[in-house]
C-alpha positions in Angstrom: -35.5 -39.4 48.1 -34.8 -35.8 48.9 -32.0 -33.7 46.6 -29.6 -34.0 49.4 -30.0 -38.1 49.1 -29.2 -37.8 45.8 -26.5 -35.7 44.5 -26.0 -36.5 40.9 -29.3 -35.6 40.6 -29.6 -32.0 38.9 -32.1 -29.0 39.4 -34.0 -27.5 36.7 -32.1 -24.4 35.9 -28.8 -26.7 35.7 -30.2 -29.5 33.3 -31.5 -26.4 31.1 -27.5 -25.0 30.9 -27.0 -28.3 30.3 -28.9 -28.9 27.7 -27.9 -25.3 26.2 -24.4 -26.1 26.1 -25.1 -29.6 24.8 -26.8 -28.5 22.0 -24.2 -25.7 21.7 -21.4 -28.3 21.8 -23.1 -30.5 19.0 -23.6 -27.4 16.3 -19.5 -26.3 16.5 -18.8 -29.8 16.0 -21.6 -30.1 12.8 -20.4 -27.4 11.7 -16.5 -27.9 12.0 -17.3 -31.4 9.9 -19.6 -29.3 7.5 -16.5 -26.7 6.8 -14.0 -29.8 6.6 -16.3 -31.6 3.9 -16.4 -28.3 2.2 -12.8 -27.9 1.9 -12.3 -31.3 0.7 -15.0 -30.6 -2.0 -13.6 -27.5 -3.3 -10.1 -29.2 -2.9 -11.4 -31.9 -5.5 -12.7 -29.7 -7.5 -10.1 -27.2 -7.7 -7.9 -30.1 -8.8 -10.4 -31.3 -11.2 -10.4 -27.5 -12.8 -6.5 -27.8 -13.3 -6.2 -30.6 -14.8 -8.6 -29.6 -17.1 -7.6 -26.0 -17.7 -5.3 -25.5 -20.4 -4.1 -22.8 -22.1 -4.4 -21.7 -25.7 -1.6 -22.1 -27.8 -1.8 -18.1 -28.9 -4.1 -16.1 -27.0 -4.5 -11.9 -25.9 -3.5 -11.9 -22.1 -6.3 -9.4 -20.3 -4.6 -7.7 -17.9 -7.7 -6.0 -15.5 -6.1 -4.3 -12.4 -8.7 -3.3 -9.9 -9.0 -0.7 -7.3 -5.8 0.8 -5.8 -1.8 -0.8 -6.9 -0.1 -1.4 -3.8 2.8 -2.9 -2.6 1.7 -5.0 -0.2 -2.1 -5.8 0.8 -3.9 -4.5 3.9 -4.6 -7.2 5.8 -7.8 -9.1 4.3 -9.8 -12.5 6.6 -8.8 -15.8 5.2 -12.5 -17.2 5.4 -13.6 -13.6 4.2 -11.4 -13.8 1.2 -13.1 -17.5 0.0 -16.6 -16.4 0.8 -16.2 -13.4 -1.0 -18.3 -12.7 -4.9 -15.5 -13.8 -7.1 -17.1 -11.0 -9.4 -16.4 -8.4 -7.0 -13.7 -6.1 -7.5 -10.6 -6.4 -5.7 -10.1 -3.3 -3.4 -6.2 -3.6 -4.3 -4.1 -5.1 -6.8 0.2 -5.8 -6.0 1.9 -3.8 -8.4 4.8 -6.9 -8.0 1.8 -9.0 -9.5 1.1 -6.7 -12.2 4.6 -6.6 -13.6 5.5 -9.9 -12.9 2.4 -11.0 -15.4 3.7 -8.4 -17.8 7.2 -9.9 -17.8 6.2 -13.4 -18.2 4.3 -12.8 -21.1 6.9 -10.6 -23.0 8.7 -14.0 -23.6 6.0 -16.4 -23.8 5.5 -17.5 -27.1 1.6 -18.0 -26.4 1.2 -14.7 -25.2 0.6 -12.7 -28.8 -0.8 -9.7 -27.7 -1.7 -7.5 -24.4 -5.3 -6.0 -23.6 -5.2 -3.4 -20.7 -9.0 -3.3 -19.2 -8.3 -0.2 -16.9 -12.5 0.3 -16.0 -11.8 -1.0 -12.5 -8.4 0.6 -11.6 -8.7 3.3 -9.5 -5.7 4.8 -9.1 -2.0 4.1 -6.8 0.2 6.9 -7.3 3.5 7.4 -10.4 5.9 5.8 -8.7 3.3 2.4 -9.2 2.6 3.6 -12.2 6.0 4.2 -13.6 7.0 0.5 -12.9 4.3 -0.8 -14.4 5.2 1.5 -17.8 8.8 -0.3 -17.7 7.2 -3.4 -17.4 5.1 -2.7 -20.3 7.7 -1.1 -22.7 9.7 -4.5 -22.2 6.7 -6.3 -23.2 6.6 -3.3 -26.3 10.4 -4.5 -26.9 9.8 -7.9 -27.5 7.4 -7.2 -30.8 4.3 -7.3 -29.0 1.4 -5.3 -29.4 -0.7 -3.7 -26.7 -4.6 -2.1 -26.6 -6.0 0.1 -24.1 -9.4 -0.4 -23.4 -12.1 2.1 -20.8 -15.2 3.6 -20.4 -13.1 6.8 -19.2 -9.9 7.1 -18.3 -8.7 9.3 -15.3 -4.8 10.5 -14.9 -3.9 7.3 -13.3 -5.5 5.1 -16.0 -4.7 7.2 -18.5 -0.8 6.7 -17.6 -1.0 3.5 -18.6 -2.9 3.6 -21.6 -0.6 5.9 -22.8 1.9 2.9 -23.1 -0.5 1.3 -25.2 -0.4 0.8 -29.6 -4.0 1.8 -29.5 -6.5 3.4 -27.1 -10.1 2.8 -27.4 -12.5 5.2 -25.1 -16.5 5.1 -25.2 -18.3 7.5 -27.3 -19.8 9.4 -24.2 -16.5 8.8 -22.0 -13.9 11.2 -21.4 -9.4 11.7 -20.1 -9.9 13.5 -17.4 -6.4 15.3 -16.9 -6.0 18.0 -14.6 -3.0 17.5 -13.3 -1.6 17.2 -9.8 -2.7 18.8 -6.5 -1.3 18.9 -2.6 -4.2 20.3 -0.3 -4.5 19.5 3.4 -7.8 20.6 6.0 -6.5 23.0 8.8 -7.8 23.0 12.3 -6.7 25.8 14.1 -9.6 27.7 14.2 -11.5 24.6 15.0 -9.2 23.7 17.7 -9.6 27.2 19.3 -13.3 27.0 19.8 -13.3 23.8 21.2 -11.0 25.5 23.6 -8.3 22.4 22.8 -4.8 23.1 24.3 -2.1 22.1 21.4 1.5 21.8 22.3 4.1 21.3 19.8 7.4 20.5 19.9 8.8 19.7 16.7 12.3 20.7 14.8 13.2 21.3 11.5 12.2 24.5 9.2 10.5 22.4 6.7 8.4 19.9 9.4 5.1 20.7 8.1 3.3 17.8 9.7 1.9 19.9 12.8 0.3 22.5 10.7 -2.8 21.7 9.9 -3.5 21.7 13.8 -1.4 25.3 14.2 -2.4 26.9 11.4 -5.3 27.8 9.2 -3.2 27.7 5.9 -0.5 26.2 3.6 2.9 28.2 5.7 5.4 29.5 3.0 8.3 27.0 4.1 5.7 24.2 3.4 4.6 25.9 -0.3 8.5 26.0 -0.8 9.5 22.5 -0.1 5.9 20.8 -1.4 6.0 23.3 -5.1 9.3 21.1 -5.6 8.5 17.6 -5.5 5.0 18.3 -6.7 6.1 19.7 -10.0 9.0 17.0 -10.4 5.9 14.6 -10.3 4.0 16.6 -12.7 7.0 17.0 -15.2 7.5 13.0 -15.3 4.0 12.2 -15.3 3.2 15.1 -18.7 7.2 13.4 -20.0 5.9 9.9 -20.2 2.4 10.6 -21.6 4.1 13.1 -24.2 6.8 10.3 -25.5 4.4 7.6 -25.7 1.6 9.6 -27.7 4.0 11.3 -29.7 2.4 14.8 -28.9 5.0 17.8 -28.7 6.4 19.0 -25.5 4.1 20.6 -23.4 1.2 19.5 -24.9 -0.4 18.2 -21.8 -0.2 21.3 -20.2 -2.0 22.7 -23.1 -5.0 20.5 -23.5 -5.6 21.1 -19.3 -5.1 24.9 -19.7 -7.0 25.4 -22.7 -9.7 22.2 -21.9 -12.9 24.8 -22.1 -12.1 26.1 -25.7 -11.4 22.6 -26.7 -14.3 21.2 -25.4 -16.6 24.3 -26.7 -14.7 23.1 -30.8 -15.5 19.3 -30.1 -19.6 20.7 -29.2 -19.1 19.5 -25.7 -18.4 16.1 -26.8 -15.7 14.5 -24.4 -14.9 11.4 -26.1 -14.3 13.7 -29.2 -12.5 16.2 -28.0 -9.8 13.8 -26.6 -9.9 12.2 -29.7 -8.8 15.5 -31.6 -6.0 16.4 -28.9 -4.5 12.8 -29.9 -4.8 11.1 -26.2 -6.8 8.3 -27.6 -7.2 6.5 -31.3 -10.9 5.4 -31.7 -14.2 6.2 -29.9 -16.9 3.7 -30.2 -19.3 2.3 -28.5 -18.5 -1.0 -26.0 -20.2 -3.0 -28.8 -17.9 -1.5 -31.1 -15.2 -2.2 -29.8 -15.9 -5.6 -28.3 -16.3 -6.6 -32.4 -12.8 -4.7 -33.2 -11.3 -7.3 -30.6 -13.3 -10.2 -32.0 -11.3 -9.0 -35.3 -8.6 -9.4 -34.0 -8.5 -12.0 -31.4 -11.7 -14.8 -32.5 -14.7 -15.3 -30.7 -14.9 -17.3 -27.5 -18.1 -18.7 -27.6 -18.1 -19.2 -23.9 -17.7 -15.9 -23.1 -19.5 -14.3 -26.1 -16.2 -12.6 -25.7 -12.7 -11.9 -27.9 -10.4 -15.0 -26.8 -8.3 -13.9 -24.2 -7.0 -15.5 -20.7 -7.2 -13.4 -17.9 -4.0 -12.4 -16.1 -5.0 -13.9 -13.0 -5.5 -17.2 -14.7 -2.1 -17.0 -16.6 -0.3 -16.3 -13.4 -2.0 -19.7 -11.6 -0.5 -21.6 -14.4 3.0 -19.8 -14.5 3.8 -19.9 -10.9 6.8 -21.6 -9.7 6.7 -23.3 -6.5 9.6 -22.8 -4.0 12.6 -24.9 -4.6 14.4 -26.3 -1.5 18.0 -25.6 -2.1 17.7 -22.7 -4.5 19.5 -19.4 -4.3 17.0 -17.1 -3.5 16.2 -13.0 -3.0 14.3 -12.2 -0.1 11.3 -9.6 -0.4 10.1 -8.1 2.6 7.8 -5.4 2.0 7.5 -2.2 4.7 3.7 -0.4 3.7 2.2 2.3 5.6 2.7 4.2 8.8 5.0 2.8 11.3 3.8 1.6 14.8 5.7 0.1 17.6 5.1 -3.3 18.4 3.1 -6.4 16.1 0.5 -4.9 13.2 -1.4 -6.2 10.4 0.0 -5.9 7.0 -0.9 -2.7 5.7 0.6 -0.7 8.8 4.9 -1.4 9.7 4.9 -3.1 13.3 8.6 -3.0 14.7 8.2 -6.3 16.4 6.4 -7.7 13.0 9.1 -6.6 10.8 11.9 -8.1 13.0 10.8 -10.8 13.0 10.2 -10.8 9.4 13.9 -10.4 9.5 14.4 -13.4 12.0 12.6 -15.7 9.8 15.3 -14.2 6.4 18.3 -15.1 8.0 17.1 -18.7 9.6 16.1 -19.1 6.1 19.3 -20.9 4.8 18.0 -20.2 1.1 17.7 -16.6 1.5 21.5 -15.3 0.4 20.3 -12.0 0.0 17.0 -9.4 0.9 15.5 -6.7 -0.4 13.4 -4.3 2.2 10.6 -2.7 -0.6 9.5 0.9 1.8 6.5 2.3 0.5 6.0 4.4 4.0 5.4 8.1 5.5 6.8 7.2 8.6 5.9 7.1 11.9 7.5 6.2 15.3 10.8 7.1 15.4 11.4 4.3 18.4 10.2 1.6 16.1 12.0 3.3 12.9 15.2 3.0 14.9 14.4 -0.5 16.4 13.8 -1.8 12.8 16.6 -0.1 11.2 19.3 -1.8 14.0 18.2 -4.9 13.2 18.5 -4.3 9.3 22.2 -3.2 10.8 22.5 -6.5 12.5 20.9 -8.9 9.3 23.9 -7.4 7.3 26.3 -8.0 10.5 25.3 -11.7 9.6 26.4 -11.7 6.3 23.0 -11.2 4.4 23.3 -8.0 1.4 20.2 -5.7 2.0 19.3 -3.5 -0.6 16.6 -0.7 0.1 14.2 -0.4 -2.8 11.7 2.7 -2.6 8.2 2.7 -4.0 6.3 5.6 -4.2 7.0 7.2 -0.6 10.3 6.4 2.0 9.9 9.6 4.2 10.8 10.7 7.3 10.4 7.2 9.1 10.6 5.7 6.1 14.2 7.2 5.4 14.9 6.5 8.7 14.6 2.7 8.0 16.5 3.0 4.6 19.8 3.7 6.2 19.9 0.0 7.8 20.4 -1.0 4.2 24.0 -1.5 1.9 22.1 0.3 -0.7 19.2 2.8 -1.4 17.6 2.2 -4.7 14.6 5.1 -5.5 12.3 5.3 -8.1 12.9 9.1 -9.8 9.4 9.9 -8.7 9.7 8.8 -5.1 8.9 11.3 -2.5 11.6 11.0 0.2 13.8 13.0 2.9 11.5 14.4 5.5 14.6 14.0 7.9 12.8 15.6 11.0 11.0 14.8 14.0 7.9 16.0 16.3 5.6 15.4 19.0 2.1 16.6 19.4 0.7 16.8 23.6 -3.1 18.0 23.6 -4.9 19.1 26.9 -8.6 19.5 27.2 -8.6 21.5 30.6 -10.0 24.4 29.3 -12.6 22.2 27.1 -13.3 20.1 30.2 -14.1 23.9 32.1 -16.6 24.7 29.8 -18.4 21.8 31.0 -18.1 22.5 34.4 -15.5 19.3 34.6 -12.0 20.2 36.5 -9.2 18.1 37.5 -7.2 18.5 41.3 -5.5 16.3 43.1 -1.4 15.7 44.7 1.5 14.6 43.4 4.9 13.7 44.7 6.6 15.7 41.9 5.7 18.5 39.2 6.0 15.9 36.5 3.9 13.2 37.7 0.6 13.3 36.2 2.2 15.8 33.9 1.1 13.9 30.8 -2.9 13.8 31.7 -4.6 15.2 29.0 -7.2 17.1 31.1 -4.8 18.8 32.5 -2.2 22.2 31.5 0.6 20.9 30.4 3.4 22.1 33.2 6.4 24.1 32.0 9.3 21.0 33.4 7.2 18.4 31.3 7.1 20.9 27.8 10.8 21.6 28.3 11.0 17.7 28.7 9.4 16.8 25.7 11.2 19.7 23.5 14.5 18.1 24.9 13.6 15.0 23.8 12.7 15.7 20.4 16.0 17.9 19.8 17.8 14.8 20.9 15.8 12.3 18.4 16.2 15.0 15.5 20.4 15.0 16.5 20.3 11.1 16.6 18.6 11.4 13.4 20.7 13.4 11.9 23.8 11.7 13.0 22.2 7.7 11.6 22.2 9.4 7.9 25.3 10.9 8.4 26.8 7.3 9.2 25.0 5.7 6.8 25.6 8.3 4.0 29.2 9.3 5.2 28.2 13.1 5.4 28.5 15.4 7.6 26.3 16.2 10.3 26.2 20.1 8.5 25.5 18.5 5.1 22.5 16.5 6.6 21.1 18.9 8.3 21.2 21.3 5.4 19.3 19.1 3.4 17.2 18.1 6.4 15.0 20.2 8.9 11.8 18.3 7.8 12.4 19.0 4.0 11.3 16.6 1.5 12.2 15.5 -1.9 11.8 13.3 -5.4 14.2 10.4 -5.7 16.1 12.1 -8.5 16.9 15.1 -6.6 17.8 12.7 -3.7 20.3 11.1 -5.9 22.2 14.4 -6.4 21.8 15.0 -2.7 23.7 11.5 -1.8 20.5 10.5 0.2 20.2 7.8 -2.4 22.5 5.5 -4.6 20.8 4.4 -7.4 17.6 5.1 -9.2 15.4 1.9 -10.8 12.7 -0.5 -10.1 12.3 -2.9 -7.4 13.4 -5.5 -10.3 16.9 -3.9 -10.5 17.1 -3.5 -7.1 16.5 -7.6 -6.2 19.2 -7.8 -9.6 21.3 -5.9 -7.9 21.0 -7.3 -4.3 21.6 -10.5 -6.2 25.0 -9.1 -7.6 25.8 -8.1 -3.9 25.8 -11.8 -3.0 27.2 -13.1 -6.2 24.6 -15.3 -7.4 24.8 -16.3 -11.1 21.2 -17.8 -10.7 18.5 -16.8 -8.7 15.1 -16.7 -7.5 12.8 -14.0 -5.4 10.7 -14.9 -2.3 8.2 -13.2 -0.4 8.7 -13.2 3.3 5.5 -12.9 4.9 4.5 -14.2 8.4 3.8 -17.5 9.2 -0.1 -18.9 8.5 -1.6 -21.5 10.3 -2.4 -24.3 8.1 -5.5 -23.1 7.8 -5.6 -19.7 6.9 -2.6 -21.2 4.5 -5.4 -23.7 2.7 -7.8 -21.0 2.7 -5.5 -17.9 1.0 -4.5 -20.6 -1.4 -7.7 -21.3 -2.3 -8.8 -17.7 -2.3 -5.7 -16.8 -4.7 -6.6 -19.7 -7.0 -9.9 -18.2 -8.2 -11.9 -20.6 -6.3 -15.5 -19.3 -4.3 -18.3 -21.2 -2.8 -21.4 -21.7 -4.3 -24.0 -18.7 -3.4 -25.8 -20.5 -0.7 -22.6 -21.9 1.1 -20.8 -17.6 0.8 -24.0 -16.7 2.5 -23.7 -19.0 5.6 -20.2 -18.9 5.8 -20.2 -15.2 5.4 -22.7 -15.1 8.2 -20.7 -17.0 10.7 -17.7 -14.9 9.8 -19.5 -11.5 10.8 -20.5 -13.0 13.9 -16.8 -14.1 14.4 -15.9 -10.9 14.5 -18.8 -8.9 15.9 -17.8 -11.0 19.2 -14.7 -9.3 20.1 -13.7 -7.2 17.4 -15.9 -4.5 17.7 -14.5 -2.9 21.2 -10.9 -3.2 20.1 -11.4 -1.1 16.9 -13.0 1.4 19.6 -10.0 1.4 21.8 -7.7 1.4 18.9 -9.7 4.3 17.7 -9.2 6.1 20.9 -5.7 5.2 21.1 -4.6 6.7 17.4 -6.4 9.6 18.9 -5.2 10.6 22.5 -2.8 7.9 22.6 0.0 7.9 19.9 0.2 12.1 20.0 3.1 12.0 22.9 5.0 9.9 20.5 8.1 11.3 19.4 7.3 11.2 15.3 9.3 10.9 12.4 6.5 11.6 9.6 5.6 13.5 6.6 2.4 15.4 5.8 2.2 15.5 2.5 2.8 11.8 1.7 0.1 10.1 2.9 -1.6 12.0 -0.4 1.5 9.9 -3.0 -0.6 7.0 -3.6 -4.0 8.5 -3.7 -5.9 8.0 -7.2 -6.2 11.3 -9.1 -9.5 12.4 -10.3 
């Protein structure tokens, strides 16, 4: 019978796609069941492990940040999380985390005694840091005893330890303090010979943001305003360590300046030498020191260790699970530049964060928020967008307190006058009130290379903003209008919000930035404290007698839900099972991720530059560890 007799019969080529997608079909549905029965496993066992963890009934806590203290987490795979090396350090650690550990133990009558293992912390900034310290001179408070123990200890480390009874270093480690620096790469030159057209439009005396692309150097408005914050930094960072080592004012400042002849009178011997300038009480070796803590604590023959629980142990047993009904503190936390439209956590999206506030006031529970800004700035269209609808969550009848972390500039300020109230921290870097706008053209690149650009156009402005070609004199005079009209709307939002003048803000304005303690003098702030006695006092706002903090975070699906919670428990897969897993997850993303990061690439480049911005140079460098 001929093919045309017989139509459900199928060709070759066709019964091979077949086949393909058959066998295609029946490995996603192996594997789907595979995952499911590895959930369920790990499920089991994780409830198995709790049942049968308990707690000592005295024990050290081990508190071991790792890598950077942040506010809120850059956005990390679910699947990625689980499959990860649970021996691998974390690349960030929540400061909020950190000093709600910290707090818990201070009255828990298990917790006898505090062990900071700072090897793996790499740094986050003194505004982190200095919350942390109040969280740990509580803990002080309450009778309690705390070590320091590091290989080496560089400033940001170091801050901490200083906070500690007793600081133990290695005997071929070293306190590396050199205090604080503000440098930046210029491109001018650069620019030039790559024949790149830059046109600025920016206002405010103090807006340093375009200068590494106009300049070669550091301009003396930008020394003036930096020198000030810099050194308020510097004086609280030398303050604390000073106070907590008992060493004489200015002491600091004397070990760094004179660190060559008192390295030359220790015989080149680090460890020693910081031993004799009284930053840290005994140098040994890790052996050494691991039988000091054995001493003191017992021996854990598990873990041929001192007996101690680690932190993020103590916290799985001391959370509290949300209580329907309860009077609760919203937490929504604004980290990183700020982009229009939805973003990953890490970076402020306009339309994330509304919604964010959407899902606070639907919340029947949440009778208050705080807004925690840790954030140069950004867009000034989605700082403005975000900051009405802080406007209109107080309109409903929710408090909003403002609570800075180490950087609410420009943008970031911007945002901070939707609130009732701007808490700071003293070393918060804020201000920046000041706008720009950065247009590059390549024609004269593209000429070089024999490339040119023609065509019509039914006015002088359309196609005005095409990068390969001269910017026209009615677009520039556009653009320079528009910024002098965001800077004036600008101005006028902290004047309302502040009830100042429009004079008063703009002499305290024009791009200029400051520490939250000189902001409090300036009225740009209201209060200065920690993001706890901000939520306290949000909580006063709304008269609660009782209450309780939540995180609002976006909505998971209730997968990546079952997976974070299992990632946050402690729990990993057996070695064989991360490897497969961690395969399939790569190849998840190498099938669509890998052109977007290209065109999101290309858009931060060419695309975002237009943008009328509201951000501040120096800042980015706040949380950066110091080495």
């Amino acid at each position: 019978m001929s093919n045309s007799e017989n139509p459900k019969r199928k060709g070759p080529v066709r019964q091979l796609f077949a086949s393909i997608w058959g066998a295609i079909t029946w490995l996603r549905r192996a594997l789907a069941n595979v995952i499911f029965i590895i959930i369920v496993v790990v499920i089991l066992a994780l409830i198995g492990q709790n049942r049968a963890d308990v707690l000592p009934q005295n024990f050290a806590l081990r508190l071991a940040p790792s890598g950077m203290l942040v506010d809120q987490r850059q956005a990390v795979d679910a699947l990625a999380a689980l499959t990860a090396d649970e021996s691998a350090e974390q690349a960030e650690t929540l400061v909020a985390d950190v000093v709600h550990a910290i707090n818990l133990a201070a009255n828990d009558e298990q917790v006898s005694h505090l062990v900071l293992d700072l090897n793996n912390l790499r740094g986050g900034g003194v505004s982190k840091l200095y919350e942390i310290g109040q969280a740990l001179e509580q803990f002080k408070s309450s009778g309690k005893s705390i070590t320091a123990v590091s290989d080496s200890y560089n400033q940001d480390q170091y801050f901490l330890a200083s906070y500690a009874d007793e600081v133990y270093l290695h005997d071929m480690g070293f306190v590396l303090l050199t205090g604080f620096a503000s440098y930046h790469q210029y491109f001018k030159d650069a620019l030039d010979k790559l024949a790149v057209n830059l046109h600025v439009f920016k206002v405010g005396k103090y807006k340093d943001a375009v200068e590494p692309y106009t300049r070669n150097d550091m301009s003396e408005a930008s020394r003036e305003h930096n020198r000030l914050w810099l050194d308020t930094l510097w004086q609280a960072y030398r303050h604390t360590i000073e106070t907590q080592r008992e060493l004489p004012s200015g002491a600091i400042d004397d070990i760094i300046n004179n660190s060559t002849k008192l390295l030359q009178d220790a015989g080149g011997d680090t460890a020693l030498m910081a031993q004799q300038a009284g930053l840290v009480d005994t140098v040994a070796s890790r052996q050494d020191i691991s039988r000091n803590l054995i001493e003191r604590f017992g021996f854990d023959d598990r873990t041929d260790q001192y007996q101690h629980v680690n932190w993020s142990r103590y916290l799985q047993h001391r959370r509290e699970l949300p209580l329907p009904g309860a009077n609760y503190v919203g937490v929504i936390t604004a980290r990183g530049a700020i982009y229009g439209g939805d973003q990953p956590p890490g970076v402020v999206g306009s339309e994330t964060f509304i919604q964010l506030l959407r899902q606070a006031r639907e919340d029947k529970d949440i009778k208050a928020l705080v807004i925690r800004v840790d954030s140069p700035g950004g867009s000034a269209f989605a700082s403005e967008i975000i900051r009405a609808e802080l406007e209109a969550t107080r309109n409903a009848g929710i408090p909003v307190v403002i609570s800075m972390g180490s950087v609410a500039a420009s943008g970031g300020y911007w945002i901070a006058t939707g609130g009732d109230e701007i808490w700071a921290l003293p070393t918060t870097i804020t201000g920046s009130i000041g706008v720009f706008s950065i247009m590059p053209t390549l024609e004269q690149s593209l000429a070089k290379l024999g490339v040119y650009t023609d065509g019509i156009a039914t006015s002088e402005l359309a196609g005005s903003m095409d990068p390969s070609r001269a910017l026209s004199e009615p677009a520039a005079a556009v653009l320079q209008m528009s910024v002098d009209s965001t800077y004036q709307r600008f101005l006028q939002t902290v004047a309302d919000a502040r009830d100042l003048t429009l004079e008063q803000v703009h002499e305290i304005a024009q791009g200029r930035v400051w520490s939250g303690e000189h902001a409090k003098k300036l009225g740009l702030v209201d209060q200065l404290g920690t993001l706890q006695e901000a939520t306290a006092a949000a909580a006063a706002m709304a008269e609660l007698p009782e209450w309780k903090t939540k995180e609002i975070t976006p909505p998971l699906t209730p997968m990546e839900q079952l997976m974070m919670q299992l990632a946050n428990a402690g729990v990993s897969l057996p070695g064989d099972w991360q490897s497969s897993l961690g395969a399939l997850n790569t190849l998840n993303h190498l099938g669509g991720g890998l052109g977007k990061r290209g065109q999101e690439a290309l858009t931060e480049l060419f695309g975002r530059e237009a943008e009328i911005q509201a951000r501040c140079l120096s800042c980015s460098l706040i949380s950066r560890p110091s080495r």
